[in-house]
N, C-alpha and C positions, 0 to 999 in steps of 0.2 A: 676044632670046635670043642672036644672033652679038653684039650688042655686049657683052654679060657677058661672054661665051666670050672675046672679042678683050680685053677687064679684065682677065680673070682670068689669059690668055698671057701679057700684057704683065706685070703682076704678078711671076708667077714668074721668068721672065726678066730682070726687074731684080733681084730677090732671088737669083737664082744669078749675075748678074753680079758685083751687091754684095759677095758672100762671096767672090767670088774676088780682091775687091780689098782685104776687108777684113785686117786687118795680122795677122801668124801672130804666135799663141804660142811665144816662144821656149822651147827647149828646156830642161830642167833642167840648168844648170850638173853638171860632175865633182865627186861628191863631198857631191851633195846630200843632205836628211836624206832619203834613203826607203828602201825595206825592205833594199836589199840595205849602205846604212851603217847604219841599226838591227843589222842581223847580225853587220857585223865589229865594232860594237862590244861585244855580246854575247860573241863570239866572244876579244875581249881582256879581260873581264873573267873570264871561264870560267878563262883562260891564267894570268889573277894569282890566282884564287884557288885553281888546283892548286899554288901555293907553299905553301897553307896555313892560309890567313889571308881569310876573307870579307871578299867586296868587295860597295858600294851603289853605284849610279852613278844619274847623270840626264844626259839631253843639253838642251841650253838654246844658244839661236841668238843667237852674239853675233859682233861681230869681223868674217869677211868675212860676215857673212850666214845663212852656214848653220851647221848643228848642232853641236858638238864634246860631247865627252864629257870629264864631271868625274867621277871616281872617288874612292870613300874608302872605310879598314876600317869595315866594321861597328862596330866597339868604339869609333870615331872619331865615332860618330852620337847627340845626342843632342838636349831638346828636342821641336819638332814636325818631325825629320826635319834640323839642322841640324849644321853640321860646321866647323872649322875648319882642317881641313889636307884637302888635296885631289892632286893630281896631274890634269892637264889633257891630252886628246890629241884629234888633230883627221883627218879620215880625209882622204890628199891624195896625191896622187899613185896611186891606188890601195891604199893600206894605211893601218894607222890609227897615225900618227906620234906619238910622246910629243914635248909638247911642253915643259912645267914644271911644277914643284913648286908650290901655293901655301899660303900662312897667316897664320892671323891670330893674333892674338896670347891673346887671351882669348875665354871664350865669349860675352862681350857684344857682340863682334863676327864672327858668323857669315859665311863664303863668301855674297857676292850676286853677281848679274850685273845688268850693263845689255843692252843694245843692242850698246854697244863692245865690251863684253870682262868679264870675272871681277875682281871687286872683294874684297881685302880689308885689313883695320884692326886699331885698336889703340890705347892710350893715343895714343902720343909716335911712330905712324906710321902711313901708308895707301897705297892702292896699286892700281896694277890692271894686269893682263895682257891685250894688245890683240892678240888672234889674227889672225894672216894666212892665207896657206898653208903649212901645215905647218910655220911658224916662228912668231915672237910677238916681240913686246915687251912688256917688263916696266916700269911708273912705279913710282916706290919714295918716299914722302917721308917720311922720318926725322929723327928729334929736333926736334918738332916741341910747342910747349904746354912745354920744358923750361925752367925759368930757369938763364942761362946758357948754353944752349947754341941757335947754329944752324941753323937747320931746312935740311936740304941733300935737292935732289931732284935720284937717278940714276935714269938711262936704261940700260936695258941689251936687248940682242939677245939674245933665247933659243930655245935650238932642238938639241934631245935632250936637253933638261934643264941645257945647260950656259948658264952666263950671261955675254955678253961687255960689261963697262961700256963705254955711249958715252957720257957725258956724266954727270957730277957738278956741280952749281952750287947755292951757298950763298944762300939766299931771306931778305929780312926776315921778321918774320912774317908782319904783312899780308898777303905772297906769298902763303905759307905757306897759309895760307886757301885762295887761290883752289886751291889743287892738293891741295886736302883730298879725293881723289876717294870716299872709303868716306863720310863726313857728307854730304857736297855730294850726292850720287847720292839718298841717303834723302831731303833737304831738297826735293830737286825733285820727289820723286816717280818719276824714272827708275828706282833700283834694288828688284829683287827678291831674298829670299833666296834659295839654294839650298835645294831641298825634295826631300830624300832618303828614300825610303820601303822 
């Protein structure tokens, strides 16, 4: 019987030593998707649509990680819930920051996301917006599939909606391809559509 008793000390004792050495859950990052950024983004779509005009949103975790919020007018939804113009905002610093416009060009090409960032297409371009904190970059690749013309992929820095180009460069086509990111995303199985309800 004492030696049970002296198991079953021992036992615990290593189990509460264990836990005390075992490695802490870090904390949730600022800004993370939980109830109180579900509210401010509630809280900013409430804001856009006392202008007038019904808004849908969805939040989808792309970019640093966590949640940003895509919005679009209602009258902009169609489909099983899809859209192609959007507006993208991300909650940072404390407040939920506009970050860019996005669109695609036809309804064949619906808003998706990956992992990276908000994806959208088009004949003769594709694209995707790569969220940071409270800022973004935008890939753009245009004139692309046109005969005659070269496919040129700009770079730009976005953040309050305004767009600053860093980089413009002229691709063969072959490039062209690899920075197809609205095809390529579908082809791999990475990208989802936006799903608006």
């Amino acid at each position: 019987m004492m030696k049970k008793l002296f198991v079953w000390m021992l036992s615990a004792a290593l189990c509460v030593s264990l836990g005390a050495c075992a490695p802490k859950t870090p904390s949730a990052p600022a800004g993370d998707d939980g109830a109180a950024v579900t509210e401010a983004y509630r809280n900013k779509v409430a804001e856009l649509d006392s202008a007038g005009e019904e808004h849908t949103w969805v939040e989808v975790r792309c970019g640093t990680g966590e949640k940003v919020l895509v919005v679009t007018k209602e009258s902009m939804v169609y489909g099983d819930g899809e859209t192609i113009d959007a507006d993208v905002y991300q909650y940072a610093d404390g407040e939920v920051k506009y970050i860019a416009f996005v669109s695609s060009t036809g309804t064949a090409y619906p808003l998706a996301f990956t992992e990276e960032g908000i994806l959208f297409g088009g004949n003769h371009t594709a694209g995707k917006l790569v969220i940071h904190e409270g800022t973004g970059e935008l890939y753009q690749l245009v004139d692309m599939n046109i005969e005659g013309r070269t496919p040129v992929l700009e770079t730009y820095d976005v953040a309050d909606g305004e767009k600053t180009l860093k980089s413009s460069e002229e691709l063969a086509p072959e490039e062209a391809d690899n920075f197809d990111y609205y095809t390529n995303a579908f082809a791999d199985g990475s990208a989802e559509v936006l799903g608006f309800q």
